[in-house]
C-alpha positions as CSV (number, residue, x, y, z in Angstrom):
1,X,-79.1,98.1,41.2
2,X,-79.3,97.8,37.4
3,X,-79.3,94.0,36.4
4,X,-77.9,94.3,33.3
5,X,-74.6,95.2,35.3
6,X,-75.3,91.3,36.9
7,X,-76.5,89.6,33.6
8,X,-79.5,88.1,35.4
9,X,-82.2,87.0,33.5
10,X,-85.2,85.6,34.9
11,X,-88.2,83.6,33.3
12,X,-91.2,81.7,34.9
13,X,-92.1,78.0,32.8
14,X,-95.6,77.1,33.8
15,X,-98.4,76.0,31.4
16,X,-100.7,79.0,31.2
17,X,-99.8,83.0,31.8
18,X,-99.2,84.1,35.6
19,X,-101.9,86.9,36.7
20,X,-100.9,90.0,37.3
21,X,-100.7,89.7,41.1
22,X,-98.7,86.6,40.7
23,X,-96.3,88.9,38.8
24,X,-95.7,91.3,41.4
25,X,-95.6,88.8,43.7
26,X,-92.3,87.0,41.6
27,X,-90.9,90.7,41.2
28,X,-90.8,91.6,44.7
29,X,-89.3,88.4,45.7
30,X,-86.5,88.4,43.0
31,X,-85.9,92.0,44.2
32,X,-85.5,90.7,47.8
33,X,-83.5,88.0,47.4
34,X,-81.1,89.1,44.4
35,X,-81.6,92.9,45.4
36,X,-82.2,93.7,41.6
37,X,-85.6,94.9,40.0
38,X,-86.3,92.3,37.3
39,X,-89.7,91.5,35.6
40,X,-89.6,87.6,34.8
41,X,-90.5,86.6,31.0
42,X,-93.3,83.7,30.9
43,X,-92.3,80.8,29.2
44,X,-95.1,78.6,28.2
45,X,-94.5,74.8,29.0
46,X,-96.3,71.6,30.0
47,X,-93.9,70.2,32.0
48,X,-94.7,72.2,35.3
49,X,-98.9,71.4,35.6
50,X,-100.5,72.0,39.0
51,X,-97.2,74.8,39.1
52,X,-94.3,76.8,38.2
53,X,-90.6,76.9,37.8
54,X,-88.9,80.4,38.1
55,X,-85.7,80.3,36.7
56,X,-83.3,83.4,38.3
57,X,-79.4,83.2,36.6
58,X,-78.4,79.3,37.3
59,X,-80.8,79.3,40.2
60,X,-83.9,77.1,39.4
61,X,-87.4,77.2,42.1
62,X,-89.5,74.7,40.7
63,X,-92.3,75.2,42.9
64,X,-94.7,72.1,40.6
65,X,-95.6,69.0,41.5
66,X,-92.3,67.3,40.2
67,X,-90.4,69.9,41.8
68,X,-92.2,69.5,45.6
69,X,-91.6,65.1,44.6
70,X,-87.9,65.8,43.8
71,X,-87.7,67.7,47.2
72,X,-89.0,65.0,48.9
73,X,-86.4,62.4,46.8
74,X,-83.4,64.0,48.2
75,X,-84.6,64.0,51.5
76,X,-85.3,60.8,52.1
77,X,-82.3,60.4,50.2
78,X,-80.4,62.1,52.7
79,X,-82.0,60.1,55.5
80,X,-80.9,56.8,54.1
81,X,-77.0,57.3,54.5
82,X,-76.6,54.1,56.8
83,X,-78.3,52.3,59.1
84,X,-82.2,50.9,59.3
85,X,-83.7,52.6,55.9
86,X,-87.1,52.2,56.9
87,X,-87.3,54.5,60.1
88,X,-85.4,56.9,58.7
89,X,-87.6,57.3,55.7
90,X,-90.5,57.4,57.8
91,X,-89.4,59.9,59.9
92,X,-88.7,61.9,56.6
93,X,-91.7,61.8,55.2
94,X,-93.5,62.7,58.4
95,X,-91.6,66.0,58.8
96,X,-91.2,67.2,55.3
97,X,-92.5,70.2,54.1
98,X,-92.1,71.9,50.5
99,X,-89.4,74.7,50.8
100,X,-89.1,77.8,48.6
101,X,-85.1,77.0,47.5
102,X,-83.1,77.1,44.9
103,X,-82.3,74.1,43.3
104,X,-79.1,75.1,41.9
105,X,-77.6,72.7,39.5
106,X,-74.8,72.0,37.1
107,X,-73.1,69.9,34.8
108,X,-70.4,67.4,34.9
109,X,-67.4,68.6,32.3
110,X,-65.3,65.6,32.9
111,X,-64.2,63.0,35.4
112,X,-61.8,60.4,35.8
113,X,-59.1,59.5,38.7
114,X,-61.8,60.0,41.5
115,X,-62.2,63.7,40.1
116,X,-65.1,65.2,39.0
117,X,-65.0,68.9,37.3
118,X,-68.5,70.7,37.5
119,X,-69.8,73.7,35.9
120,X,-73.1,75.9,36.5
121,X,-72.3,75.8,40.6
122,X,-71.1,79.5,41.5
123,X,-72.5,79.3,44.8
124,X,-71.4,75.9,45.8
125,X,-69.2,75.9,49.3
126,X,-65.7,74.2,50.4
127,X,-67.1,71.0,51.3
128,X,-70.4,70.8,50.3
129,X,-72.0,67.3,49.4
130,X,-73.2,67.3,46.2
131,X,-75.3,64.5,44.4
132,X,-74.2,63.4,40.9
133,X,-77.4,62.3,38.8
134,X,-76.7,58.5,39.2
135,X,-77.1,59.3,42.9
136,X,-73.6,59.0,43.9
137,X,-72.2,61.4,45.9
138,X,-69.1,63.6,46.2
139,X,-67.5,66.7,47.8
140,X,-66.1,70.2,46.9
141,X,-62.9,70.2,47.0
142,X,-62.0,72.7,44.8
143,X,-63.6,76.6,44.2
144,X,-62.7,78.6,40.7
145,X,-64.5,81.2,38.5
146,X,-66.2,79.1,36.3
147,X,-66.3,75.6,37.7
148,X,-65.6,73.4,40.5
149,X,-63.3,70.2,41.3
150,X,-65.4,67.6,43.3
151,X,-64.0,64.4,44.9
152,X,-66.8,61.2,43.7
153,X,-67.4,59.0,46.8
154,X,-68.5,55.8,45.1
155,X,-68.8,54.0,41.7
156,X,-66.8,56.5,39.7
157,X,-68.1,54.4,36.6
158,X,-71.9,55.8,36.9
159,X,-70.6,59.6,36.7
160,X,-70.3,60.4,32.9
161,X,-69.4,63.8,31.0
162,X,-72.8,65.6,30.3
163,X,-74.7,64.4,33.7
164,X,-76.4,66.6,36.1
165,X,-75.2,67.1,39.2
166,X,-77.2,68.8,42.0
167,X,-76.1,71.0,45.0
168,X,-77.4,69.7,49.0
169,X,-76.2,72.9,50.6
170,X,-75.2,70.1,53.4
171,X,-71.5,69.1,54.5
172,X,-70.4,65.7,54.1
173,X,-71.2,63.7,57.7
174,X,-71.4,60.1,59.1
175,X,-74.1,58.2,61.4
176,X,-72.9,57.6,65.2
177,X,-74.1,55.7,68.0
178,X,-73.9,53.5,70.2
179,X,-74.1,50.4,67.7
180,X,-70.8,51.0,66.0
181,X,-69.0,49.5,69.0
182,X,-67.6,46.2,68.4
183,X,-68.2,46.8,64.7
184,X,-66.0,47.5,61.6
185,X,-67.1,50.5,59.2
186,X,-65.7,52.1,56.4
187,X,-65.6,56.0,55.8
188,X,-68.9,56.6,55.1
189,X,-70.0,54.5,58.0
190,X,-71.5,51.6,56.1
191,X,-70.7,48.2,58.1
192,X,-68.2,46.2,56.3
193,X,-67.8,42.8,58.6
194,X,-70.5,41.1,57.4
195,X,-72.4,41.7,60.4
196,X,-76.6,43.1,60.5
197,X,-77.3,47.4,60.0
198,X,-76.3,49.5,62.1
199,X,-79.1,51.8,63.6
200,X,-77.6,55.1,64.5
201,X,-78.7,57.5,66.8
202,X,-77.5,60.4,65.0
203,X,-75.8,62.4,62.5
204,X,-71.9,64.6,62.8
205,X,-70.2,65.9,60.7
206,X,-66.7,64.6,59.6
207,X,-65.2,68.0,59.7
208,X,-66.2,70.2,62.9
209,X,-64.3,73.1,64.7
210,X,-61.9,72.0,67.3
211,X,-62.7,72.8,71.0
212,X,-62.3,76.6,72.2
213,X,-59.6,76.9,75.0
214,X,-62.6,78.1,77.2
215,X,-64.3,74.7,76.3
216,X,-61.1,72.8,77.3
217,X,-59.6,71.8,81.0
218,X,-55.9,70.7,81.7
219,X,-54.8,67.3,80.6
220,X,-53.6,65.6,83.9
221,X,-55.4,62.2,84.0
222,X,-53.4,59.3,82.8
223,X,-54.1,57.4,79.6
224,X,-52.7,54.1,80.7
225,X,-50.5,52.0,78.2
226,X,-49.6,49.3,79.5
227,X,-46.0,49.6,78.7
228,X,-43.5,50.3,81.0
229,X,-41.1,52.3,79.2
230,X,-43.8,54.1,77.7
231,X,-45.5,55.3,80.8
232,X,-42.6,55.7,83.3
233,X,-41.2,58.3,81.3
234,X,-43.5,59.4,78.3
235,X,-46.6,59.4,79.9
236,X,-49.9,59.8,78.0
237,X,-52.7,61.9,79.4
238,X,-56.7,62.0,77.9
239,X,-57.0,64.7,75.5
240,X,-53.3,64.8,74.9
241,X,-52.0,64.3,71.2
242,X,-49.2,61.7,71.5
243,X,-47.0,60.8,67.8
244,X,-45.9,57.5,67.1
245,X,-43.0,57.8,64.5
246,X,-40.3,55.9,63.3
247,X,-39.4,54.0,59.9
248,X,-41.5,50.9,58.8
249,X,-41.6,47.9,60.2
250,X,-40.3,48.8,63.9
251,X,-42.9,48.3,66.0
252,X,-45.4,51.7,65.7
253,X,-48.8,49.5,64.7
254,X,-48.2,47.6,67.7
255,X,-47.3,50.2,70.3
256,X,-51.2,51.9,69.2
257,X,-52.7,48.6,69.7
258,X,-51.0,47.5,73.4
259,X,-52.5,50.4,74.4
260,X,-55.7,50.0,72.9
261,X,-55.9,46.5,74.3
262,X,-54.6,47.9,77.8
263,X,-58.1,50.1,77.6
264,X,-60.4,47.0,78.8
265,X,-62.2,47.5,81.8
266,X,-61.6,51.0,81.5
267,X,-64.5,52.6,80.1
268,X,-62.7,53.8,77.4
269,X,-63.9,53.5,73.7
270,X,-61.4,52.7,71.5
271,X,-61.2,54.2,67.5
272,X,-58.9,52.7,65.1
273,X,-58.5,54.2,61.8
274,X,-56.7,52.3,59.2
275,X,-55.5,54.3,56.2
276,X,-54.1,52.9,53.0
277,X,-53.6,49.2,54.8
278,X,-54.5,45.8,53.4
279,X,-57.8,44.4,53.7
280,X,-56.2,41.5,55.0
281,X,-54.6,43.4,57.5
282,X,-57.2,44.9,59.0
283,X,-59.0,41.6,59.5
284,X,-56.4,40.5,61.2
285,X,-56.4,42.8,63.8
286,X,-59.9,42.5,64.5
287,X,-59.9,38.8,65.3
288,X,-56.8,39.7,67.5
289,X,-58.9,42.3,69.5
290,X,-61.4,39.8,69.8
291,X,-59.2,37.2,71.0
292,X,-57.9,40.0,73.7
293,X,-61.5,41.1,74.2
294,X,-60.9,44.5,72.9
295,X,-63.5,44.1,70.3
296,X,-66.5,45.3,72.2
297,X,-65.3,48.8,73.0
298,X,-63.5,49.0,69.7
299,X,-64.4,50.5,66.4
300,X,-62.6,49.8,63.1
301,X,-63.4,52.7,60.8
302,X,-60.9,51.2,57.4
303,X,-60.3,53.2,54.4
304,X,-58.1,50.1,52.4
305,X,-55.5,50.1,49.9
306,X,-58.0,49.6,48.0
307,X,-60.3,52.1,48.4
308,X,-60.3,55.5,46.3
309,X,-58.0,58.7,47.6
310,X,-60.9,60.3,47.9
311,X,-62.1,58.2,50.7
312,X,-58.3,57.3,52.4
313,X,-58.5,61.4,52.8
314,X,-62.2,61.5,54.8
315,X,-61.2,58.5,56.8
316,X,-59.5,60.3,60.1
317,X,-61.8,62.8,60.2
318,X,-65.0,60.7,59.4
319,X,-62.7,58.2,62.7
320,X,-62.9,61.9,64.5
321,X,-66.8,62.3,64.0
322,X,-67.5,59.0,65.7
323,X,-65.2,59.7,68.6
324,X,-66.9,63.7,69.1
325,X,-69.9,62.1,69.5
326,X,-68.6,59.6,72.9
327,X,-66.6,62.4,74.1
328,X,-69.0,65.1,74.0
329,X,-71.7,62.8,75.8
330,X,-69.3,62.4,78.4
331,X,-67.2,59.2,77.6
332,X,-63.3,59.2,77.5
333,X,-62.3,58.2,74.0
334,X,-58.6,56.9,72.5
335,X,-58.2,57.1,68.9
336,X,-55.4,55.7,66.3
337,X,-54.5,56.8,63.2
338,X,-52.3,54.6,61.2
339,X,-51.1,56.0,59.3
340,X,-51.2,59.7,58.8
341,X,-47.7,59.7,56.1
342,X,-50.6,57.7,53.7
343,X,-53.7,60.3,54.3
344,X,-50.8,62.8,52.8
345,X,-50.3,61.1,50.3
346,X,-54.1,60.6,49.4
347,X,-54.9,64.1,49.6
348,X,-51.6,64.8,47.9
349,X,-53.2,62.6,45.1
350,X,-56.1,64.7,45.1
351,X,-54.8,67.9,44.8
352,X,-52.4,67.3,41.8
353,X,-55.8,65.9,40.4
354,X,-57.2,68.9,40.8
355,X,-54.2,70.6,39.3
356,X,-53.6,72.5,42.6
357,X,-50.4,74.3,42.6
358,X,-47.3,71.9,44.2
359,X,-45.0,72.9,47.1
360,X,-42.2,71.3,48.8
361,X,-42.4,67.4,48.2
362,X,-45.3,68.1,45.7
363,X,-47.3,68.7,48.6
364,X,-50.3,71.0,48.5
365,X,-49.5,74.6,50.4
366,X,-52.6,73.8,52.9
367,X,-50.9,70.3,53.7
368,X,-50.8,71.4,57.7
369,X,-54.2,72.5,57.6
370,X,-55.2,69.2,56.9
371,X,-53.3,67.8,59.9
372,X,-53.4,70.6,62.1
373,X,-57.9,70.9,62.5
374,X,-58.2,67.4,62.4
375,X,-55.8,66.7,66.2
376,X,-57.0,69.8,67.4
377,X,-59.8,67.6,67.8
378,X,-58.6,66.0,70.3
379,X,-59.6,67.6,73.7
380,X,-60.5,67.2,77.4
381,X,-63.4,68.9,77.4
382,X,-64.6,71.0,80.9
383,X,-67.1,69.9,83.4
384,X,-69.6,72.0,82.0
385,X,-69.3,70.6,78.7
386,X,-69.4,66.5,80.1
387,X,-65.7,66.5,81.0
388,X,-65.1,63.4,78.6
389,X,-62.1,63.6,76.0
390,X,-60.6,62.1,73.0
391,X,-56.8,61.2,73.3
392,X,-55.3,60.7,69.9
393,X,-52.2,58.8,68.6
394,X,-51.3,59.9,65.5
395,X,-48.4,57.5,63.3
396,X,-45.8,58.2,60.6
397,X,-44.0,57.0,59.3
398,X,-40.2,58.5,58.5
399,X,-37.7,57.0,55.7
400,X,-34.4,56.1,56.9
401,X,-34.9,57.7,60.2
402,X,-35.6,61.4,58.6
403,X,-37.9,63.2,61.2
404,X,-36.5,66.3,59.7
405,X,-38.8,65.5,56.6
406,X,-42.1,67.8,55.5
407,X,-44.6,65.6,57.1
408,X,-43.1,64.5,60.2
409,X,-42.3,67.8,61.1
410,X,-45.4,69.7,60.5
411,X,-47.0,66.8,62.5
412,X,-44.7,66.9,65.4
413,X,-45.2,70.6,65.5
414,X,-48.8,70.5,66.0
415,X,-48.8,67.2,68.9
416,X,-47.7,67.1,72.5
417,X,-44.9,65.0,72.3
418,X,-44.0,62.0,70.1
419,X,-42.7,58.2,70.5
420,X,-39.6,57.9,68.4
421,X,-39.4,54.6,67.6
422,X,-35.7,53.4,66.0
423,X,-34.7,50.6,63.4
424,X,-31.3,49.5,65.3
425,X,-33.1,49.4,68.2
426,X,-35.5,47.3,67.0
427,X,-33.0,45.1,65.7
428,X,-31.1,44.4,68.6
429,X,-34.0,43.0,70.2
430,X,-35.1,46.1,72.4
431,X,-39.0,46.0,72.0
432,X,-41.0,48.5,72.2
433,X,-37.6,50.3,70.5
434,X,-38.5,53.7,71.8
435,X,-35.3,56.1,71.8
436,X,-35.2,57.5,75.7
437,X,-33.2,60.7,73.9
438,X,-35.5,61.7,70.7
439,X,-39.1,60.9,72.7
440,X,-40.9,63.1,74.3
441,X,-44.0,64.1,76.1
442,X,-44.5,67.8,76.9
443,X,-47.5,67.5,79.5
444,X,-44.7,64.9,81.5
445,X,-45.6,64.2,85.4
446,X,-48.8,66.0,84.9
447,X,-50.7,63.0,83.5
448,X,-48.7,60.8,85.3
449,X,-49.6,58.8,88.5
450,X,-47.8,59.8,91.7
451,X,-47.0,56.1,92.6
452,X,-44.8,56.1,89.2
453,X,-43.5,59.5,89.3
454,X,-41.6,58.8,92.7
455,X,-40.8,55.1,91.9
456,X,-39.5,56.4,88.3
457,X,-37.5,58.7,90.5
458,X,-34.1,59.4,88.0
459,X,-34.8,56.2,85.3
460,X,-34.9,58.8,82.7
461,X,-31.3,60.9,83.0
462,X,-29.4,57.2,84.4
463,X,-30.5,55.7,80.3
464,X,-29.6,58.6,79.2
465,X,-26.1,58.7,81.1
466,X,-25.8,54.6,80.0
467,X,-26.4,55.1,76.7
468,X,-23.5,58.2,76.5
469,X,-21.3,55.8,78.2
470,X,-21.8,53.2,76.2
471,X,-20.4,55.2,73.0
472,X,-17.5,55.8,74.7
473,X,-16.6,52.2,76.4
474,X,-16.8,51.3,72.5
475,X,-13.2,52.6,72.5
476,X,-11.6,51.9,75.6
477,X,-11.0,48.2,76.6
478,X,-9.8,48.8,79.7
479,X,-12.8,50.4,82.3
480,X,-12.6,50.8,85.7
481,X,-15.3,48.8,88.2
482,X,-17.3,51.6,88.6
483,X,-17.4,52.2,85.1
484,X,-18.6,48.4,84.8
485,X,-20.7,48.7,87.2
486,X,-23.3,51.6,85.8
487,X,-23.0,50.1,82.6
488,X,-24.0,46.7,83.8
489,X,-26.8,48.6,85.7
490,X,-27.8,50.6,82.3
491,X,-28.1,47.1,80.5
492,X,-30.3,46.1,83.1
493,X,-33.0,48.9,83.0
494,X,-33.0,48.7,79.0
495,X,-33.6,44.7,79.2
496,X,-36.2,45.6,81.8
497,X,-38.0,48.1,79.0
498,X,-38.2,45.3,76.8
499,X,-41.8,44.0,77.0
500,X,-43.6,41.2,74.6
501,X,-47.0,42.4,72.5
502,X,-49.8,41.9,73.9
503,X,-48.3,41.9,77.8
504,X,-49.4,45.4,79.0
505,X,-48.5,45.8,82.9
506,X,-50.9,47.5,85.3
507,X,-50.0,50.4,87.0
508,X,-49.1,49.2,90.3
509,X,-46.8,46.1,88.4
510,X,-45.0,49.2,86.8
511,X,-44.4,50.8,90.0
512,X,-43.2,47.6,91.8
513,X,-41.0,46.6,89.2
514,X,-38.8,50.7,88.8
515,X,-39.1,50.3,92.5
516,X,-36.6,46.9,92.4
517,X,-34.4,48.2,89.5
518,X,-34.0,51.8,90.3
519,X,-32.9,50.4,94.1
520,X,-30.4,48.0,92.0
521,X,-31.6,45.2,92.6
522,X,-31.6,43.7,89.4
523,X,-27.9,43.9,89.0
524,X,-26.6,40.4,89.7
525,X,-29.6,39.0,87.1
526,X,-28.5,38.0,83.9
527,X,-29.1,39.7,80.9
528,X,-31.0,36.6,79.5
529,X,-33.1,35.9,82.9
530,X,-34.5,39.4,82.8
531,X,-37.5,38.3,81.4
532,X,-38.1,35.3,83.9
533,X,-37.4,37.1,86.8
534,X,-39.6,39.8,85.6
535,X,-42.7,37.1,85.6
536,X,-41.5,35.2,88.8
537,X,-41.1,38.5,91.0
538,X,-44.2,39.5,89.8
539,X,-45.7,35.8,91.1
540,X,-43.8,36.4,94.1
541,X,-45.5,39.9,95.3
542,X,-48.9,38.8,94.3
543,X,-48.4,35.9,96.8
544,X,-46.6,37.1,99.5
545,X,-48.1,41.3,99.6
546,X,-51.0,41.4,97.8
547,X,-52.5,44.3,100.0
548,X,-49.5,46.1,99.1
549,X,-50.4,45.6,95.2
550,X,-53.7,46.3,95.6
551,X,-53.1,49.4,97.2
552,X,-51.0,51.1,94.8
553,X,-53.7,50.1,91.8
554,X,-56.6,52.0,94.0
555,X,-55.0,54.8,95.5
556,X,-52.3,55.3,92.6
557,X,-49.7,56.8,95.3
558,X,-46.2,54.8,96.8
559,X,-45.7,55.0,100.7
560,X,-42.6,54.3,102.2
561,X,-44.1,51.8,103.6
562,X,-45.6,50.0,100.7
563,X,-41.9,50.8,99.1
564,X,-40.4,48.7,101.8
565,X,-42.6,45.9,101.4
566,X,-41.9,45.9,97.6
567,X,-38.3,46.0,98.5
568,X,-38.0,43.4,101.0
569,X,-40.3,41.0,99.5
570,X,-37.8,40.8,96.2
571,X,-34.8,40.6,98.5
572,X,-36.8,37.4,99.4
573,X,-37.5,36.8,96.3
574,X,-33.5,36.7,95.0
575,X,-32.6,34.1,97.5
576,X,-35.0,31.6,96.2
577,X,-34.4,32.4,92.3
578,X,-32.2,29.8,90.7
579,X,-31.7,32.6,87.8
């Protein structure tokens, strides 16, 4: 291969002439690794004593001194991305040795917005971490002929037109471990609650390929909730991809965190990624899971308001990282991302930045691929792989109830079922305000207990009926009494749905209480003494059959017999309740 058809050129800066041996020696390995024939031209400099720089294109091996010391610099720069500095310093002194690479660098054009545009990198990767001169760091977003668009993690101040910027060949990543629980991080995993360092245990990287369909198992063990209309018919199993959506300010935030809070005691670890919220928020949620003592098996990874695009966009997948790293040692892992309509709009941001070419809503045509690899994530893995998994709970947020709009769709396309969460509901008092009709969950009984799939028995199809009817009775003042009747019964079983924050039921509590309504019960209660009768029938089968409770939580099935009890022990119950 001629390399005047590649424009190489090749020279060798060192302070005195190489031999001829040394010569061949450059030759051959320019020929190997370029695959042209090219003699080097000798440069005569003092900056490279004890050594030599060969200089191939924009590829620079500076094989001196300075060159073996700046080797070492990034490494230990490298180590020091979070955590105790000091043993991860020593451990990269300790096992360094001089490579023979390229240190391929560029130039920064110009930068502003969180963008940085870089020229001299040809070879640079989607991705790639590169390190701007100040030390700062940043990503590839962006690949073209002459140049490339980087994303500047950091004080955008200390990047200037003119610096050098060098190339790591390494993907962006974030320390995990065991010492992250309890804590609140940001996207780079840096603590950010005042509390001591955080000593990882090891290193992932925040973008990974999803699980194989070989490397997965079906999803059929519950994820419990806590809320009754939630679990009764939408149920939740680990691994599963579950939306929460609905317009703002009905009720999403706290669905994610009931169940969350529901977790304790069951050796799940809980990730909570806050995208584009107040700071102020966010600390305000983490003295509530302390307060619930959620805390300890919680981790806050928070990307504020605040905070640059560029780091609201590696947030989730940074929030994913940490929760690879429990599931694939085994553990069973829950993880929130509020919201996902904000990390849109961040890399939105980004890619008009980057003057990338504008679709429908201004998005960026790849929009889905940024959804799309980052809950395939979510998995239960097989047994041969640790059989843990990561069960994720995605939220959007819609305008004006629109799920017909770019990003709810493509994100209700790639879960297993969504939440739908409405406004009038949520007015009208019905809390959670999950619409029976719009919700969904498509791996249904499978994940679902059998004690709550028989006493949920036809809940599902008689809302569905009441709410029909109750369109219609809107225009008809005169109804018959069996008319009044399922509607009186329909009002019922939607007051019973309605639950208080914070209030998750257990899974046998769930069972007992579709066992009373479904068997009608409930009908000669008040609309207004739902609640209290709720709490005192509860009392009541605690004191009276606690076997029978305690059964259904261990074994997760309803006998007839236990189904009896439940029912005669609220019969019992009635006759003593004042309303």
């Amino acid at each position: 291969m001629n390399s005047d058809n590649l424009g190489l050129r090749a020279y060798i800066y060192s302070d005195s002439p190489p031999t001829e041996q040394q010569l061949k020696r450059f030759t051959a390995f320019i020929e190997g690794k370029y695959g042209v024939s090219l003699i080097p031209e000798w440069v005569e400099s003092d900056k490279y004593k004890g050594g030599f720089s060969l200089v191939v294109g924009q590829d620079v091996y500076d094989w001196s001194e300075r060159g073996r010391l700046k080797q070492l610099k990034r490494k230990i720069k490298a180590a020091s991305t979070g955590g105790e500095i000091i043993p991860l310093i020593r451990k990269a002194v300790e096992e360094f040795s001089p490579e023979i690479i390229a240190d391929e660098h560029g130039k920064v054009l110009e930068v502003g917005d969180g963008i940085a545009v870089c020229s001299g990198m040809s070879a640079a990767a989607y991705g790639e971490i590169i390190v701007f001169q100040s030390g700062v760091r940043g990503m590839v977003q962006d690949l073209r002929e002459d140049t490339v668009g980087c994303i500047v993690f950091g004080d955008l101040e200390s990047v200037a037109a003119g610096d050098t910027v060098y190339r790591t060949g390494r993907t962006a990543g974030i320390p995990v471990g065991e010492g992250f629980l309890g804590r609140v991080v940001d996207a780079l995993g840096s603590p950010i609650d005042g509390g001591p360092p955080i000593t990882p245990e090891g290193f992932r990287p925040i973008e990974s390929p999803a699980p194989g369909i070989v490397d997965r198992q079906p999803v059929n063990k519950p994820m419990e909730t806590g809320l009754l209309v939630v679990d009764s018919m939408f149920p939740i199993g680990r691994g599963q991809r579950e939306l929460i959506i609905g317009d703002r300010q009905t009720g999403k935030t706290a669905v994610a965190i009931d169940t969350l809070i529901n977790q304790k005691g069951k050796d799940v670890i809980c990730i909570y990624v806050a995208i584009g919220q107040k700071t102020s928020s966010v600390a305000r949620l983490y003295e509530t899971l302390k307060q619930k003592g959620a805390a300890d098996y919680t981790i806050i990874v928070s990307a504020s308001a605040g905070e640059p695009a560029s780091i609201q966009y590696i947030a989730p997948y940074a929030g994913a990282a940490l929760g690879e790293y429990f599931m694939y040692s085994g553990r069973d892992v829950l993880i929130i991302y509020d919201d996902l309509t904000k990390h849109a709009v961040a890399y939105r941001t980004l890619s008009l930045l980057l003057e990338r070419a504008p679709g429908r809503e201004a998005y960026p045509g790849d929009v889905f691929y940024l959804h799309s690899r980052l809950l395939e994530r979510a998995a239960r893995l097989s047994d041969e792989l640790g059989g843990g998994s990561m069960t994720a709970l995605p939220i959007v947020e819609t305008q004006a109830g629109d799920v017909s709009a770019y990003i709810p769709t493509n994100i209700i396309s790639i879960t297993d079922g969504q939440l739908f969460l409405e406004s009038e509901l949520f007015f009208e008092g019905q809390r959670p305000a999950v619409n029976v009709g719009l919700s969904v969950s498509r791996v249904g009984g499978a994940a679902q207990t059998k004690a709550l799939k028989k006493a949920s028995g036809a809940l599902r199809l008689d809302l569905a009926q009441y709410r029909e009817m109750e369109v219609f009775s809107q225009f008809s003042s005169d109804l018959d009494e069996a008319t009044k009747q399922r509607l009186k019964y329909g009002q019922g079983l939607m007051t019973l749905m309605r639950q208080a924050q914070y209030s998750p039921y257990s899974q046998a509590e769930e069972t007992a209480l579709l066992v009373i309504a479904l068997n009608k019960l409930m009908l000669g209660i008040p609309q207004g003494k739902t609640a209290k009768f709720v709490k005192g029938v509860l009392s009541y089968l605690y004191e009276h059959i606690p076997d029978v409770i305690e059964n259904i939580q261990a074994s997760k099935t309803l006998t007839s017999d236990d189904h009896n009890a439940i029912i005669h022990a609220a019969k019992e119950f009635l006759e003593v309740f004042d309303g």
